[in-house]
C-alpha positions, 0 to 999 in steps of 0.5 A: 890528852890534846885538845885537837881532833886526832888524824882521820882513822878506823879504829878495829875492834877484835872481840868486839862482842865482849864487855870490854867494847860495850862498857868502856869502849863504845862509851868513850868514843861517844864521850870523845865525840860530844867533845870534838875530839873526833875527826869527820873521817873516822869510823869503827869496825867490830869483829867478833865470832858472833854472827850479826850484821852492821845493824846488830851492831849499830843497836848495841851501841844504842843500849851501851850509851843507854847503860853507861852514859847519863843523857846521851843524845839522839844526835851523838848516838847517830852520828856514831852510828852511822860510822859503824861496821861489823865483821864475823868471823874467827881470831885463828882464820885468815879469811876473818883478815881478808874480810877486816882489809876489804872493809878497811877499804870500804871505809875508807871510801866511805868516810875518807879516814886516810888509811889509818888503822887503830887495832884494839885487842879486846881478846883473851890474852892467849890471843894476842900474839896470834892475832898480831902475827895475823895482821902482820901476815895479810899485811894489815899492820903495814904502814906506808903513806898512813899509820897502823897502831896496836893497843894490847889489853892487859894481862900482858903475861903472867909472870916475867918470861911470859912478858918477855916472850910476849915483847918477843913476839910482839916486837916481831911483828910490830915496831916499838911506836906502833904499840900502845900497851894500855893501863886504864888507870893511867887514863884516870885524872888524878893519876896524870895528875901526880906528875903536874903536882909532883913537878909544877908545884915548888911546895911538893918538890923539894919535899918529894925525898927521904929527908921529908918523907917518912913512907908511902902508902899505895892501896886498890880495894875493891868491894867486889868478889870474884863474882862470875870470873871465879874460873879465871880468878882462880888462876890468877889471883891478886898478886898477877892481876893487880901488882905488876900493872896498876900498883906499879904504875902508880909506885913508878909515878911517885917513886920516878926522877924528874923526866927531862919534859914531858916526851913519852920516851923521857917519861917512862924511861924515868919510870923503868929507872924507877922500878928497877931500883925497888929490891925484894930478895926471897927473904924479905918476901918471907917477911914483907909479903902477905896474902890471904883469902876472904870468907863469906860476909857483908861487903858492898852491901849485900851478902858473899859467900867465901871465895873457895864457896864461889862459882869456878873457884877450887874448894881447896884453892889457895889463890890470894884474893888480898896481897899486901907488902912493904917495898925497897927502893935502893937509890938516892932519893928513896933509901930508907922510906918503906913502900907499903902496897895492898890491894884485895877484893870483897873489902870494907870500901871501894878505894884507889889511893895513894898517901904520903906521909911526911915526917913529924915536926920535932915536938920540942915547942908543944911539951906541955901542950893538950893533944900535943901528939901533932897529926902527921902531915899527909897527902891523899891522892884520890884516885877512885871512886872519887877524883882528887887530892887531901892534905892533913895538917896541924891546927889551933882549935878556937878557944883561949888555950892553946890546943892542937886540932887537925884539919883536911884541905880537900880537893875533889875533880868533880867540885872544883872543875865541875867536871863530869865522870868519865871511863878512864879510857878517853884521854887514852884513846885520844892519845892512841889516834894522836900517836902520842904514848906517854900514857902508855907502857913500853916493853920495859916498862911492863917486863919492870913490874914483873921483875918485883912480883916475879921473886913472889912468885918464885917464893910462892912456889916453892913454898907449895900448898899452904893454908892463907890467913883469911878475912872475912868479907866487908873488913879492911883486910887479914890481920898479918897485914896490919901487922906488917905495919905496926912491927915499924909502929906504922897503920894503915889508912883505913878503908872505911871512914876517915884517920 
């Protein structure tokens, strides 16, 4: 994220009575403005189907401060206020358009924002392309002597021909600069900061290969069931909601050749190169891919009923809620390291993370030696709840013998730069008013993540009904996972507790 307020702009929200606009949105514009990174000449347009006025909305910005940001200030609050507006109406009207240009033209004369315009697709996916066709037809997405940019939420498809069609679709309308496909998780500190750690550091860089490193470990948990987005869950699952998106941008950030600098387009070119080398036929699906399904038990502290027993879920469903699998990565750099990923809900812990384990040290010098069994070096990166990095190492525990110890060296975000917690969706927002797309997923990018899940989901398919391994709610997850591991003499990083 720069460091310099962004050009003056409107930012137009579609589906602005959603969750979205009141829990990240409306938060991370305030956040962005108490640390003067908004322009004077800025200003925000809600359009939903609800039927307020500019006070209504006014007055949910009030209460999302008061939800989802500690100490939020009168003076921040009304100056975000005052450059407020709202527009009803319909995504599928044209007069809804209509309405958004006579108050884009308001505004600007309100609030001097240059004519730019930032349009943000807090819709439900179907309606993206819609929506886009209709900005392109009112000319609304024109660009003249100002910017007009599109930020697209996920899910972007739901499976490989779906992305395309929707690039398709997209790319008709807009150019490639003026949409910005956004992933939260790329708003995290810690993710940005694998590329500082990977490429400015000569500890790490050397090391980063299949000489050293021995396999990578790639896990989003959540505590939480399905709650009340059973109906939508069910047809969509772990696999969809999950893989192509977030755990693949973490496995193109790790997995990535240095980009030549840091410029948007070097950056996730190296990220498409990337994932097109990760391989998965239909029989290593077979044998590498798990997915399984909670039942009713304790997580996050309080009691859960079993998914299929869940509100809008199928009683005889088999959509996963936990997936995991071991990944191939045919290039140079990677031959031979596995790739383990997993991600699920209602589990032990809450925790996004990424573990590399280096290769043992020969253990020649230490026969003989009490504990001789070195711990295996890993590098933590922690990316939620906590912000930060850890690096397990081999120690002598005090005494007169010589006997071997293991130590963490930790580093947390919040410790060491005193820095307050965020939504995660600040430093993209920012990045969208600069124009700067570096955090951002380009057409190949995204259509990239699909082209690994998409065999699954062919396997999937014509495997047809079958019964899923289950795990009971609050655990680390289905025992065929821990067997994915330990047939290569290999364990998970526990959810709960420490190695």
């Amino acid at each position: 994220m720069g460091d310099r307020p962004s050009d003056p702009c409107v930012l137009v929200i579609f589906g602005a009575a959603g969750d979205l606009t009141q829990r990240l949105l409306l938060p991370s514009f305030y956040n962005l403005q108490q640390a003067g990174l908004l322009p004077e000449g800025f200003a925000i347009v809600g359009v939903a189907r609800a039927d307020k006025n500019d006070a209504a909305f006014r007055d949910e910005l009030k209460e999302s401060l008061a939800r989802f940001v500690k100490g939020a200030t009168a003076e921040g609050q009304t100056w975000l206020a005052e450059r407020m507006y709202y527009v009803q109406g319909d995504f599928d009207d044209a007069k809804t358009y209509e309405n958004v240009g006579a108050k884009l033209k308001e505004v600007e004369q309100a609030h001097r924002t240059g004519g730019n315009a930032l349009f943000y697709l807090a819709v439900p996916p179907a309606m993206f392309g819609p929506v886009v066709r209709s900005l392109g037809k009112t000319g609304l997405a024109r660009e003249e002597r100002s910017w007009r940019r599109v930020v697209v939420e996920k899910p972007f498809g739901h499976d490989l021909p779906s992305a395309q069609a929707l690039n398709r679709e997209l790319l008709g309308v807009l150019k490639e600069e003026q949409i910005y496909r956004i992933d939260h998780y790329l708003g995290k500190e810690t993710v940005q900061n694998i590329m500082v750690l990977r490429f400015a550091n000569g500890l790490f860089a050397p090391l980063w290969n299949r000489d050293h490193i021995d396999h990578v470990q790639i896990t989003v948990a959540e505590t939480l069931g399905v709650e009340t987005r059973g109906k939508f869950y069910d047809t969509t699952g772990a696999l969809r909601d999950m893989v192509p998106n977030h755990l693949a941008q973490l496995l193109s950030l790790i997995a990535m050749e240095p980009p030549n600098c840091f410029d948007a387009e070097d950056l996730r070119t190296e990220k498409t190169k990337a994932m097109r080398a990760v391989h998965l036929s239909k029989e290593e699906v077979r044998a590498n891919v798990v997915r399984a399904q909670y039942t009713g038990g304790s997580a996050g502290g309080r009691a859960m009923p079993g998914y299929r027993e869940s509100v809008g879920v199928a009683r005889n469903s088999v959509t996963e809620t936990y997936v995991a699998m071991k990944l191939r990565i045919e290039n140079w750099r990677w031959a031979g390291v596995p790739f383990y990923l997993r991600t699920g809900k209602a589990l032990a812990k809450r925790r996004s993370e990424v573990l590399i384990r280096f290769k043992r040290a020969p253990l020649a010098l230490f026969h003989g030696v009490p504990a001789a069994d070195l711990t295996p070096n890993d590098l933590v990166l922690h990316i939620q709840p906590e912000e930060g990095a850890s690096l397990k190492l081999s120690a002598k525990q005090p005494g007169p013998s010589l006997k071997l110890g293991e130590v963490n060296m930790t580093f947390n975000y919040a410790d060491y730069f005193e820095a307050e917690p965020k939504t995660g969706y600040e430093t993209l927002l920012h990045d969208c008013m600069l124009g700067d797309a570096t955090l951002f997923q380009r057409a190949d990018n995204i259509e990239s993540g699909w082209r690994v899940v998409q065999p699954i989901l062919d396997c999937w398919a014509e495997s047809g009904k079958v019964t899923l391994p289950e795990y009971a709610a609050g655990s680390e997850g289905p025992e065929a996972a821990d067997a994915l591991l330990a047939r290569d003499g290999r364990v998970w990083r526990p959810l709960n507790g420490k190695v």
